[in-house]
N, C-alpha and C positions, 0 to 999 in steps of 0.2 A: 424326590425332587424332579419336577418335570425338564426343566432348565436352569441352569446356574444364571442366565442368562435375565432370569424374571427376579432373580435380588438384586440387581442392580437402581438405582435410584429412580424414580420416576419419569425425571427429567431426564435423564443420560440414555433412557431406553425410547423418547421420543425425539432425540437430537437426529436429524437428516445432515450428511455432508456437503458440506458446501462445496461450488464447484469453482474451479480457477483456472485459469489460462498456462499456459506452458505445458498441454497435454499431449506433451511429442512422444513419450514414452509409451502413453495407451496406444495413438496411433500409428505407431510401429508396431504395436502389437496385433495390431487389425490389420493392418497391410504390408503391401509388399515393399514398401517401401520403406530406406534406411535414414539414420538418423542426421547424414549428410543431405540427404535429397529433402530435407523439408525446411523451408525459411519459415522459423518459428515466430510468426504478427502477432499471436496472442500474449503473449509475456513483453512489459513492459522494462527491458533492462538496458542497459547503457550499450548501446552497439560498438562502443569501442572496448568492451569488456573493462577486466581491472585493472587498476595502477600496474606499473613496471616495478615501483617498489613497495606494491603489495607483494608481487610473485616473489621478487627476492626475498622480503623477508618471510615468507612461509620455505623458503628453498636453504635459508642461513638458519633456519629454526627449524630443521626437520628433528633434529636430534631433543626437543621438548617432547615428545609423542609418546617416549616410557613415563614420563612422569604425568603427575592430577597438573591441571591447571590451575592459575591462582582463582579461588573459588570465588572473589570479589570482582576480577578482572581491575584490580588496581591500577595498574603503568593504563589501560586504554582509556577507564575513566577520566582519566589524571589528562591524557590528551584530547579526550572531548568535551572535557572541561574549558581547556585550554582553546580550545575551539570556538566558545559562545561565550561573550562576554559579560562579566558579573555573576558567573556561575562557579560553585568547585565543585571538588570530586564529590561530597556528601549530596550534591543535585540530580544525580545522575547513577542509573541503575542498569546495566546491560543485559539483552538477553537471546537465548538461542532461537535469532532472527526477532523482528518485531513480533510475528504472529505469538511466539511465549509471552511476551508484556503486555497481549491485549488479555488474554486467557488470567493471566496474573491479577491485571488492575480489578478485573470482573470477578475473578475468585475472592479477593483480599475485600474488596468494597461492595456487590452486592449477595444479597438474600433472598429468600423467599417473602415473595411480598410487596421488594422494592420493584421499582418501575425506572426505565433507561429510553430517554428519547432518543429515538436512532433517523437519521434522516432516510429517505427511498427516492430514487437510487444510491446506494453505497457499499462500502465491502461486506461483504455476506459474514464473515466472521465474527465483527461487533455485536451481532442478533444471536450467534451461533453461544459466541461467550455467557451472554447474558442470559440465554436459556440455561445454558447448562449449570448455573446456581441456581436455578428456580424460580429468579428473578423474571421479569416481564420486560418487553424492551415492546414501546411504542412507535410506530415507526411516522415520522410526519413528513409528509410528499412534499417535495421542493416545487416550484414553479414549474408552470410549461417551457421556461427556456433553461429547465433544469438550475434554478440559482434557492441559495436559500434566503429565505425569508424571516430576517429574526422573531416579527409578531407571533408566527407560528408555533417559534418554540420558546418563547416568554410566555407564551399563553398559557402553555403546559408545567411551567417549572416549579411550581408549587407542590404537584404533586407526584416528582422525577425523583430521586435519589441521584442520576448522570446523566449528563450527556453527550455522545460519542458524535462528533465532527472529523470530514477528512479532508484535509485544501494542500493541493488541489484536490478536490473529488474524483474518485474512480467507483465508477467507470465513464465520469464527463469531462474529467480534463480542466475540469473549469475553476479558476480560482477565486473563493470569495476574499471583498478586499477586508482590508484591516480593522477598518471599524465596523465593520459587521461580526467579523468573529468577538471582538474589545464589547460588543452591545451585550452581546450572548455570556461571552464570562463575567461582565459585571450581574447583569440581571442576577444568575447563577449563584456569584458570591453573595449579595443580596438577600437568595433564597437557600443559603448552606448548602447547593447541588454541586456536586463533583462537574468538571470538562475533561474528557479526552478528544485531546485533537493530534489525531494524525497528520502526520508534515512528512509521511515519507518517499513524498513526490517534488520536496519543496527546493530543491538541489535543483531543477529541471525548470524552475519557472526565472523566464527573464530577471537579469540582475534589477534591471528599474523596477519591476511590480514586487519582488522579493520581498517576503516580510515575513521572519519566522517568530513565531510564540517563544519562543525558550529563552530567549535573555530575558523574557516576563516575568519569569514563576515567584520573584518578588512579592512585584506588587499582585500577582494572584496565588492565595496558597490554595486554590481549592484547582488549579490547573495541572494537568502533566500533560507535556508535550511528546510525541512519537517520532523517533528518526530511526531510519535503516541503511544498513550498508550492502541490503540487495538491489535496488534497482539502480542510483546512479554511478554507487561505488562498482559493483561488476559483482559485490564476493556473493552471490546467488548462494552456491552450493556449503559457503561454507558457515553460514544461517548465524550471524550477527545483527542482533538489534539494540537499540538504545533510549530510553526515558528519562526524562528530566522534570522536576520537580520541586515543591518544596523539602527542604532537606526532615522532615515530620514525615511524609510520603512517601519519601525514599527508603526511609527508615522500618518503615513498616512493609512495604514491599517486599526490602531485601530478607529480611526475618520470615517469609514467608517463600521465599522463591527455592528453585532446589539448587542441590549443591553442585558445582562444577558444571554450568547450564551453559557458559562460554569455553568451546575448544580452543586449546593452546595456540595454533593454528590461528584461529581465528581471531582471535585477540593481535599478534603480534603485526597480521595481514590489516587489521581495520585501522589500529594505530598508526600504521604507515599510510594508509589510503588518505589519512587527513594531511597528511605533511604532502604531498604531490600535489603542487599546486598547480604544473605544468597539466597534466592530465586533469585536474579537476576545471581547467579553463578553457582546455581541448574539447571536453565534453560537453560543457555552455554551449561552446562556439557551433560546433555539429548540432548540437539537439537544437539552439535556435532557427540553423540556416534549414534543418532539413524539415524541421515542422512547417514552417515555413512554405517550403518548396512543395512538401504530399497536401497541406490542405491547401493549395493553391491549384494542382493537379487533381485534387479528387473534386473539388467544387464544379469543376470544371463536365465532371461525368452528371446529366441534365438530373438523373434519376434517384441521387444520394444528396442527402443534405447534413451538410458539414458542420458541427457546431465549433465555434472557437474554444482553445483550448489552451493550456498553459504549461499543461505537462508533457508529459513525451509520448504522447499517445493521443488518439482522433476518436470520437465519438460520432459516431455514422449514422441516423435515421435511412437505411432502406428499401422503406412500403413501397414506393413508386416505380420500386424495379421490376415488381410485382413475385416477388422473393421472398421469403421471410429469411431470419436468420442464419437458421439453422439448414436452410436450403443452400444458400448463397454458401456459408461453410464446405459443406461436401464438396459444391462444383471446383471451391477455391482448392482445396486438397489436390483435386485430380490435377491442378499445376504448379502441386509440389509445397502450397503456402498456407499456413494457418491460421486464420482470422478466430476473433474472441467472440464466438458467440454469447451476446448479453444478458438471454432469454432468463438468466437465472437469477438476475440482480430483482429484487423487491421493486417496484414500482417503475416498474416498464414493460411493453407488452414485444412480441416475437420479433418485431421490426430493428433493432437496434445490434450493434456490430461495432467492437473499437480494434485499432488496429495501430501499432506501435510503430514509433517514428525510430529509423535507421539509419544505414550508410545510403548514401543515392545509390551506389549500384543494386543494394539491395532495396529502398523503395523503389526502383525503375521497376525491377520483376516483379512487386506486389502488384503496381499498378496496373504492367502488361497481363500478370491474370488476371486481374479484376475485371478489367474491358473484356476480355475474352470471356470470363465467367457469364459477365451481363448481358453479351451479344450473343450467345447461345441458351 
């Protein structure tokens, strides 16, 4: 045997890592610098961190930690149920973080053969998943003002098996409105093609434009919805995710998903993050004033151009600075701040940079490097 390494499937020995934001850990490993000294712009998470009574109840529930967790996550179902209405607990399927429920939907529903519209730009992991069953994910480019376009992808859906949407889109920020995503799932149902749409940005978009899929899954059985309780809930680290669906879907999912994929911990923490309603209307109120406020001051710099955005983060076009990315990155390090270089997202070129909306004290310092960065 030359290498254990060449029985491995086809497909799993051509998969490439996808790249992601919040790489404060490698560049502490590169530099001299500590894990206090860096304002992390590349991760997209709630600057006020987690509820008060998420902390407590991971602090009143430390003494769960010898036992398995309930391996359905029943009590958190039961409250994210409770959460969206005309749903119950049989809608709804938890998992360790969204990124397990994307890898899940793509293991349980595609094959070798089938084919997954994926839009470009969007999360690298949708394409990642879908390779990794052998399946094929077509990628169809959104407009030059980064929107999607339903013709595009009705044009294709005859010959799709899925298709993976994320609103707001990351890494643009940008939210498509409601009958555009309703054109794409009817067409869809229509032609027996699965939708995954990711909404785990959709906490962060203005109460008025607000509109989530998951009180839907009704009247669509061919739909599952995506929600997380990493970016506005705060629990990052402690890697809860959630799908909602038809209760057929859910079914088949769970039967397929592994055992004890939700920690103790985390379960007890996400259930309470929904009852906080104090912090979850504290965090609107911040993410709307402060988005607000950085795209109002980055527009401002002649050389960046700002596209509007919905979620808690800014999508930056840079060429003019005469920069590319991954340049502009570096300089921004040396004052301490980590911007998201884009470079990696499918359909866009070196030029592009998004950068997470925070507390003003700390957008003030992003923006004073930024002018520094650009001015040298």
């Amino acid at each position: 045997m030359n290498s254990a390494a060449s029985l491995a499937r086809e497909e799993i020995r051509q998969l490439k890592p996808c790249i992601h934001g919040g790489e404060v850990w490698n560049i502490i490993g590169k530099s001299v610098l500590d894990r206090e000294d860096i304002l992390d712009f590349s991760s997209n998470i709630n600057p006020l961190g987690p509820s008060p009574k998420a902390i407590k109840a991971i602090r009143d529930n430390l003494g769960l930690i010898p036992s398995y967790p309930d391996p359905d996550s029943t009590a958190l179902r039961d409250a994210i149920a409770s959460s969206i209405k005309g749903i119950s607990r049989e809608n709804v399927i938890c998992g360790n973080g969204s990124i397990e429920l994307i890898y899940l939907f793509a293991d349980v529903f595609m094959s070798k053969g089938d084919m997954a519209l994926i839009p470009a730009p969007t999360f690298g992991e949708y394409e990642k998943a879908v390779r990794r069953t052998g399946a094929r994910p077509k990628l169809v480019k959104l407009s030059t003002a980064f929107k999607v376009e339903p013709s595009l992808f009705t044009r294709e859906m005859k010959s799709a098996k899925a298709v993976f949407l994320c609103n707001p889109n990351n890494p643009t920020g940008i939210l498509t409105p409601q009958a555009t995503i309703a054109e794409i799932i009817e067409e869809a149902l229509s032609e027996n093609v699965l939708v995954f749409l990711d909404e785990d940005f959709i906490e962060f978009v203005d109460e008025e434009k607000r509109f989530s899929f998951a009180a839907e899954i009704k009247r669509y059985p061919n739909l599952f919805v995506l929600r997380s309780f990493t970016k506005f809930f705060g629990l990052t680290g402690l890697r809860v995710g959630y799908g909602v669906a038809d209760e057929e879907v859910i079914r088949v999912l769970s039967a397929a998903k592994a055992p004890w994929n939700v920690n103790c911990l985390a379960q007890v923490a996400a259930a309470a993050a929904l009852q906080d309603m104090e912090h979850i209307r504290k965090s609107s109120r911040l993410t709307k004033r402060e988005r607000k406020f950085l795209a109002s001051e980055l527009s401002r710099i002649s050389v960046l151009k700002v596209y509007p955005a919905d979620a808690n983060f800014l999508f930056i076009d840079v060429r003019q600075s005469g920069l590319t990315a991954a340049q502009l990155k570096e300089k921004m390090l040396r004052y301490g701040v980590l911007i998201r270089d884009c470079t990696s997202f499918a359909g866009i070129d070196e030029y592009y940079i998004r950068v997470a909306v925070k507390t003003r004290r700390e957008n003030e310092k992003m923006l004073q490097a930024l002018k520094k960065a650009l001015s040298k």
